[in-house]
C-alpha positions in Angstrom: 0.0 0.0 0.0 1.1 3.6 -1.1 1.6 6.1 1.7 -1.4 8.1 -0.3 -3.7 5.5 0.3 -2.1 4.7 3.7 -3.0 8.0 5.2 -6.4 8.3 3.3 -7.6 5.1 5.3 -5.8 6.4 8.2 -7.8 9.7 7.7 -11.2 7.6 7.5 -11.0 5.2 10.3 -10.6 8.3 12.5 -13.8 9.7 10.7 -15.3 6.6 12.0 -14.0 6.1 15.2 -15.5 10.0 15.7 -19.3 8.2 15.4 -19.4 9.2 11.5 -20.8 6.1 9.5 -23.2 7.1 6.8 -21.2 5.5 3.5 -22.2 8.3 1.6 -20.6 11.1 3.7 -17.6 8.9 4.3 -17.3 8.1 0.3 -17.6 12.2 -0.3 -15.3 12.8 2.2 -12.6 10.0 0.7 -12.8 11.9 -2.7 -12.4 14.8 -2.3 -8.8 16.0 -1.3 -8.9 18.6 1.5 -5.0 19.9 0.0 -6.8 21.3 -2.6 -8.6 24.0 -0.4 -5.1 24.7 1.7 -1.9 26.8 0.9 1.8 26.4 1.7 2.7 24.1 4.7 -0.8 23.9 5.7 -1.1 21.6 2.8 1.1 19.1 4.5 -1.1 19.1 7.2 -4.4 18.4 5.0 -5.5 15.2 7.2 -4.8 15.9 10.3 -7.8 16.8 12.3 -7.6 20.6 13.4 -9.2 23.9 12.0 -6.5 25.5 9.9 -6.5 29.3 8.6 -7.4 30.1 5.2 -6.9 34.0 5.3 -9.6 36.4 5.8 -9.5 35.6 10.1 -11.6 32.2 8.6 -10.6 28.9 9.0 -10.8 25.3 7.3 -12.8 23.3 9.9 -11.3 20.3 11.2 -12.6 17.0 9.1 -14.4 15.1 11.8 -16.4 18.4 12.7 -17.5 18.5 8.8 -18.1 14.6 8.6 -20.2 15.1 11.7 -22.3 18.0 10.5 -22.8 16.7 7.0 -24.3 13.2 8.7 -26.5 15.4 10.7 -27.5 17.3 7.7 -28.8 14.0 5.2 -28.5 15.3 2.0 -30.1 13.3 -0.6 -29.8 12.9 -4.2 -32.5 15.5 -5.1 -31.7 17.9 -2.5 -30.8 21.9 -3.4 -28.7 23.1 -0.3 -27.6 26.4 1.0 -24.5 26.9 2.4 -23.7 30.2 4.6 -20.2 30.3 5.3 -17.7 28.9 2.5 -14.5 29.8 3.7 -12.0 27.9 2.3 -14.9 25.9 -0.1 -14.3 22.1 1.5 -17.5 21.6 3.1 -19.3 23.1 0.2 -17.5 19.9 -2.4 -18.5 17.6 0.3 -22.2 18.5 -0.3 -21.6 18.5 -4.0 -21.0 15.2 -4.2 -24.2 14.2 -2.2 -27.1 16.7 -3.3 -28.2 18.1 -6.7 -27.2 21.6 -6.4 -25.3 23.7 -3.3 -25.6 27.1 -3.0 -22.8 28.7 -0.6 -22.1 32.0 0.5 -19.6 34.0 2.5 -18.8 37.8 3.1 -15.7 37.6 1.6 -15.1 37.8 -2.2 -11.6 36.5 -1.9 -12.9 33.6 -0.3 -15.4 33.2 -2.7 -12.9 33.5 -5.7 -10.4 31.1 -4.1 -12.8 28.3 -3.6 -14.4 28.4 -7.1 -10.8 28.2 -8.8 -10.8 24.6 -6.3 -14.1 24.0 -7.7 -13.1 24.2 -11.6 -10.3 22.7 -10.9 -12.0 19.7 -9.4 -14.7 19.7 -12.3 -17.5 20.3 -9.1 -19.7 21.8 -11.7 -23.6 22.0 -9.1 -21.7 24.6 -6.7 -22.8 28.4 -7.3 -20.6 30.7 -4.7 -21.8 33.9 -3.8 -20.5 36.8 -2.1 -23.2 38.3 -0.4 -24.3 39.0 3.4 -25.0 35.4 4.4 -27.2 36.3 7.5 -30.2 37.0 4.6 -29.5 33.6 2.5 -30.6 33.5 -1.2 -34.6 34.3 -0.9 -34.6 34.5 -4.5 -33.5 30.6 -4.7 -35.3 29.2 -1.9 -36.9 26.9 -0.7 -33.9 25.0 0.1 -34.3 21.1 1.1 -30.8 21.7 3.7 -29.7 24.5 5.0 -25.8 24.4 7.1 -24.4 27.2 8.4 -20.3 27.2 9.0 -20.5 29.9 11.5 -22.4 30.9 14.8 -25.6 32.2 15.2 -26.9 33.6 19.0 -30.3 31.5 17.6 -31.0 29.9 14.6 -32.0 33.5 11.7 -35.5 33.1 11.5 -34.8 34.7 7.8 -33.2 31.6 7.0 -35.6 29.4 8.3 -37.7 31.3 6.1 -36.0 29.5 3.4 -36.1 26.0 4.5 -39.1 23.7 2.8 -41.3 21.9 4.8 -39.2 18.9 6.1 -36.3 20.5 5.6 -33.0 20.5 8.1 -31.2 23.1 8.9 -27.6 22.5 10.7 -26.1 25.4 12.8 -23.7 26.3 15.7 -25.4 28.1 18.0 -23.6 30.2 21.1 -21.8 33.2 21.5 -18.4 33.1 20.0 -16.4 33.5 23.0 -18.7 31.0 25.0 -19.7 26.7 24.2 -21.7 26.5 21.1 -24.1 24.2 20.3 -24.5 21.9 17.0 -28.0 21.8 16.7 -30.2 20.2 14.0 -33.6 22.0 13.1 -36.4 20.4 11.4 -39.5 22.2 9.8 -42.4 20.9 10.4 -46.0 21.6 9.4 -46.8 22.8 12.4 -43.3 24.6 13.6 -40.0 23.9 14.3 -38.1 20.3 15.8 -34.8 21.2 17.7 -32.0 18.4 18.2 -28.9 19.4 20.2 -25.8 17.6 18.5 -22.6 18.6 20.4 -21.1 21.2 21.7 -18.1 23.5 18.7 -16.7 26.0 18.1 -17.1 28.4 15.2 -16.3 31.9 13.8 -19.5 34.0 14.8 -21.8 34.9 12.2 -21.3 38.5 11.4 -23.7 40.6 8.8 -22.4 42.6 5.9 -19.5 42.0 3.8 -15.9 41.6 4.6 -13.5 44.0 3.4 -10.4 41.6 2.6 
């Protein structure tokens, strides 16, 4: 066995030994190479399992945390998902590769232009970034089947709820940024709102407007 394919089921065995065992997430998360969405010597440190900066104050989460969150999440076949929060554009190409369309957004146009060179470059041709304020979402695309959000909220933005169809989960840290968050799983129902607590994270808050870098 190569030392490539050595570390890659190195790098999943640790996914699973973290509680992550949904095939599909596992499968997404074997193919696509989180050294394409790093820089310099982070690179060298694509599988280990730490948050690593990106630029912009941002980071690249650590892998379990996005295994974790995209199991909680379900995405199926059919599914259009929003992402707020692209950062670095990793979790975004895991979703690609399990729903029909992702939509992700972040505050910072570098960010944003980074991640879809990664994209063209990996032929991930169902991801549209925006930059754009991702507090309001994408109204004029919604209803989204998933909604994840990459960064904290105080509580889940009612505006993006908003967005979410009818049996549709939304996946959010929740918490103030210099307290435990909470990953929580919201499901809407016909009659409200289904809350699951997850685990406690920690995340970059969720700030409005857009970034100047």
């Amino acid at each position: 066995m190569n030392v490539a394919a050595d570390i890659k089921m190195q790098f999943l065995f640790h996914l699973r030994s973290k509680g992550v065992m949904d095939t599909r997430v596992l499968t997404a998360m074997e193919h696509i190479d989180r050294a394409a969405f790093l820089k310099g010597l982070f690179r060298d440190r694509a599988y280990e399992d730490v948050p690593l900066a990106i630029g912009c104050g941002q980071t690249i989460s650590q892998p379990s945390i996005v295994a974790i969150m995209t199991e909680a999440l379900d995405v199926q076949p059919r599914h259009k998902v929003l992402e707020i929060g692209t950062g670095s554009g990793y979790q975004a190409a895991i979703l690609s590769r399990l729903g029909r369309r992702v939509y992700t957004v972040d505050r910072f146009k570098r960010l944003v232009s980074e991640a879809e060179e990664v994209f063209k470059a990996l032929n991930l041709t169902n991801i549209t970034a925006v930059t754009a304020d991702g507090s309001h979402g994408l109204p004029e695309q919604s209803p989204f089947d998933r909604i994840l959000l990459t960064a904290a909220a105080e509580d889940p933005p009612s505006t993006l709820l908003a967005q979410l169809r009818i049996g549709g989960i939304m996946v959010l840290p929740v918490g103030q940024s210099d307290a435990v968050q909470r990953l929580i799983r919201v499901t809407k129902t016909e009659t409200g709102y289904d809350y699951e607590e997850l685990r406690t994270v920690r995340f970059v808050p969720l700030l409005e407007g857009i970034g100047q870098d």
